[in-house]
C-alpha positions in Angstrom: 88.4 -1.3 221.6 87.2 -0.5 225.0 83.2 -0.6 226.2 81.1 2.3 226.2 81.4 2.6 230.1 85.2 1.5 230.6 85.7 4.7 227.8 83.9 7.0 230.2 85.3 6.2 233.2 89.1 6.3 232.0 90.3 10.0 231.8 92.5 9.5 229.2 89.7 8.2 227.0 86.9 10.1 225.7 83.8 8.4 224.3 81.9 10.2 221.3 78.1 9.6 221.5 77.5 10.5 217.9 79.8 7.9 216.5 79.9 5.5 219.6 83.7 5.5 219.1 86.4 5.9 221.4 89.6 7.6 221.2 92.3 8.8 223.1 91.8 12.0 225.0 93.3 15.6 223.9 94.2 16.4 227.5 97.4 13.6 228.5 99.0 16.0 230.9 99.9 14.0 234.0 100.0 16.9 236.6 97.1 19.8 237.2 99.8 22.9 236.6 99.9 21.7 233.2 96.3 20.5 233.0 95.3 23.6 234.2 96.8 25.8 231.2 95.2 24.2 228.6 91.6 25.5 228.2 89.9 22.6 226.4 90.9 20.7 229.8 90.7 20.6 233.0 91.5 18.1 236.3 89.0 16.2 238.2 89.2 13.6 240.6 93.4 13.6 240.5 93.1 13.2 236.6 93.3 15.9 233.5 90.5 15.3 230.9 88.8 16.7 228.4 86.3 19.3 228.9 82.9 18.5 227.6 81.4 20.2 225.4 84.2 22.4 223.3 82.3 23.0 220.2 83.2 26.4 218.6 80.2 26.4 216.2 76.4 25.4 216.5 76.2 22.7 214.4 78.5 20.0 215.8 77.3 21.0 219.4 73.7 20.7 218.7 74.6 16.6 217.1 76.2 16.3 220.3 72.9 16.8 222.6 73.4 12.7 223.5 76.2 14.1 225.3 74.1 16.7 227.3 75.7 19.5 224.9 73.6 22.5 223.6 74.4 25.9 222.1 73.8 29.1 224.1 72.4 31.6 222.0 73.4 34.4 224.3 77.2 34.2 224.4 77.6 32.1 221.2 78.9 28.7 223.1 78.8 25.0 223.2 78.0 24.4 226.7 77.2 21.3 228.9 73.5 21.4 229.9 73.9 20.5 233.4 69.9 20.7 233.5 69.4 17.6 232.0 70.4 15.1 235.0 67.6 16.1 236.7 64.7 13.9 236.1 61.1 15.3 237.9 60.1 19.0 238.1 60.4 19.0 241.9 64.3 18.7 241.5 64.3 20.5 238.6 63.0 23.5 240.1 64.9 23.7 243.6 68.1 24.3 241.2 68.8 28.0 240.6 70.3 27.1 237.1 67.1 25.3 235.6 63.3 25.5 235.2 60.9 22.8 234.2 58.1 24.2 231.7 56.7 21.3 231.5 56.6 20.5 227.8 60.1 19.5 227.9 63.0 17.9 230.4 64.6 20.1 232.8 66.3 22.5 231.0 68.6 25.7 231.5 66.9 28.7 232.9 66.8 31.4 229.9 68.6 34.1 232.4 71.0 32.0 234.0 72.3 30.6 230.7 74.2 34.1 230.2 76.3 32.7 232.7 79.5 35.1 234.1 78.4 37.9 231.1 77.2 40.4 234.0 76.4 43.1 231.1 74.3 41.5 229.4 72.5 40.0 231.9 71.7 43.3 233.3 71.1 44.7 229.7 68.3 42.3 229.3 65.0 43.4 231.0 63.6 39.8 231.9 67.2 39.5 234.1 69.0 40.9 236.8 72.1 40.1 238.3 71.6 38.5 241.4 74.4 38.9 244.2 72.5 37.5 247.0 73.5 33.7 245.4 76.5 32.3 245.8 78.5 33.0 243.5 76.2 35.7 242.1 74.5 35.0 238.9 71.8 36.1 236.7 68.2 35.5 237.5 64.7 36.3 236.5 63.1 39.7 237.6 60.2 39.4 240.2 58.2 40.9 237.3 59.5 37.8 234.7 58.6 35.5 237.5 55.2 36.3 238.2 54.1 37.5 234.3 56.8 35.4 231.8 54.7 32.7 230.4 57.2 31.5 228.2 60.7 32.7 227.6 63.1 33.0 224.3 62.9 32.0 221.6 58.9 32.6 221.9 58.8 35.0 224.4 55.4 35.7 226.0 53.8 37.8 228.5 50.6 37.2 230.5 47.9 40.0 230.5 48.6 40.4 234.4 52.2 42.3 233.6 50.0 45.6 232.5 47.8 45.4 236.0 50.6 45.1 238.4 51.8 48.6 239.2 55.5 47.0 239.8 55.5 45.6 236.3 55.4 47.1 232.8 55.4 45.5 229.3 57.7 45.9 226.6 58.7 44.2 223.2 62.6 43.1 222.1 63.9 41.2 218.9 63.3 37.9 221.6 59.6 38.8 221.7 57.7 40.5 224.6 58.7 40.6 228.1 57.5 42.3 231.7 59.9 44.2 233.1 60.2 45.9 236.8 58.2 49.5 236.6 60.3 52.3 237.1 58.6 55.5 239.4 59.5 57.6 236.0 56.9 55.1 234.3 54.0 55.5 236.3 52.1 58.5 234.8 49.6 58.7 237.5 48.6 59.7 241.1 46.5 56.0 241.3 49.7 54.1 239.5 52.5 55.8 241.5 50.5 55.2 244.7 50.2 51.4 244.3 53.7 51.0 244.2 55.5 51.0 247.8 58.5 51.8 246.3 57.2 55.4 244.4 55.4 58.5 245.7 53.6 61.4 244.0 55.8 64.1 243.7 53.2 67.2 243.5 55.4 70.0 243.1 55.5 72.9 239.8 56.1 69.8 237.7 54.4 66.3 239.2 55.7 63.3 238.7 56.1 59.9 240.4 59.5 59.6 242.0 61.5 57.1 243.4 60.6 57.4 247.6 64.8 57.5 247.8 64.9 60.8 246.3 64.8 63.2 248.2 60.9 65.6 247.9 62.2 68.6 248.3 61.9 71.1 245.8 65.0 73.2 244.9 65.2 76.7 246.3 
């Protein structure tokens, strides 16, 4: 049989790290129309192969981590952790998808690994969907960022969240988290002040209110 390396680099050929065995690829299709249907496949470098990675349960995925696979708890996939290639926390960090927490190699960022699922993203108060990055994807809060100490499946929050008027913190089935303060949260004068974005609405029925609303009281 072929050599580990002479496996991986012939399309048509797919090396499996668990077994160290070779075998002939899934994908044969000789043109990327064809290729291109199939959704376990897909073409690269004028060649269909096999996509990595296209575990439908946990267990197989997770023995597959020599081949940079892991399971996504967030959408339920087997998924290539494109993390893993990078090998110093400098790196690491200047790539949106990953973080380096420094008990572990680079690994996928917790709120980018809900990848294109928009919704939940957005229903999941340490994220927000970011459409300043090209493409758009999701991305810690400012409020995560700056109070997250550790994220799923131990979520923790620093003492910090509670003192930053911007910030509040809250508990999920994932564990705490610190999410961005609405004005409706600050009950105060002294909270709603601190925060540029709020103002102290002191008409019949005070409240802090978003400065975008408009302080006029109804006639």
């Amino acid at each position: 049989g072929k050599s580990k390396a002479d496996c991986i680099a012939d399309p048509k050929c797919v090396h499996n790290c668990t077994s160290d065995v070779c075998r002939d690829s899934r994908c044969q299709y000789t043109n990327m129309a064809d290729c291109s249907i199939d959704s376990s496949c897909e073409w690269m470098n004028g060649a269909c192969s096999e996509k990595p990675c296209t575990y439908t349960t946990q267990q197989p995925c997770d023995a597959a981590g020599c081949d940079n696979c892991k399971w996504n708890t967030n959408n339920q996939q087997c998924e290539e952790d494109k993390c893993k290639v990078h090998d110093n926390a400098n790196d690491c960090n200047q790539d949106p998808l990953c973080v380096w927490d420094g008990m572990t190699p680079c690994v996928t960022d917790y709120c980018p690994s809900y990848g294109n699922d928009l919704v939940g993203c957005d229903h999941d108060p340490r994220c927000h969907w970011n459409t300043t990055t090209m493409p758009a994807s999701c991305q810690p809060t400012e409020c995560t960022v700056a109070h997250n100490t550790k994220y799923p499946p131990t979520s923790t929050v620093a003492d910090t969240c509670t003192s930053d008027p911007d910030c509040k913190k809250g508990t999920d089935a994932k564990g705490d988290y610190c999410e961005t303060a609405k004005c409706s949260d600050l009950l105060t004068n002294c909270e709603c002040s601190k925060n540029p974005d709020c103002y102290w609405d002191s008409t019949t029925d005070p409240k802090c209110t978003d400065v975008h609303v408009s302080a006029c009281p109804d006639l």
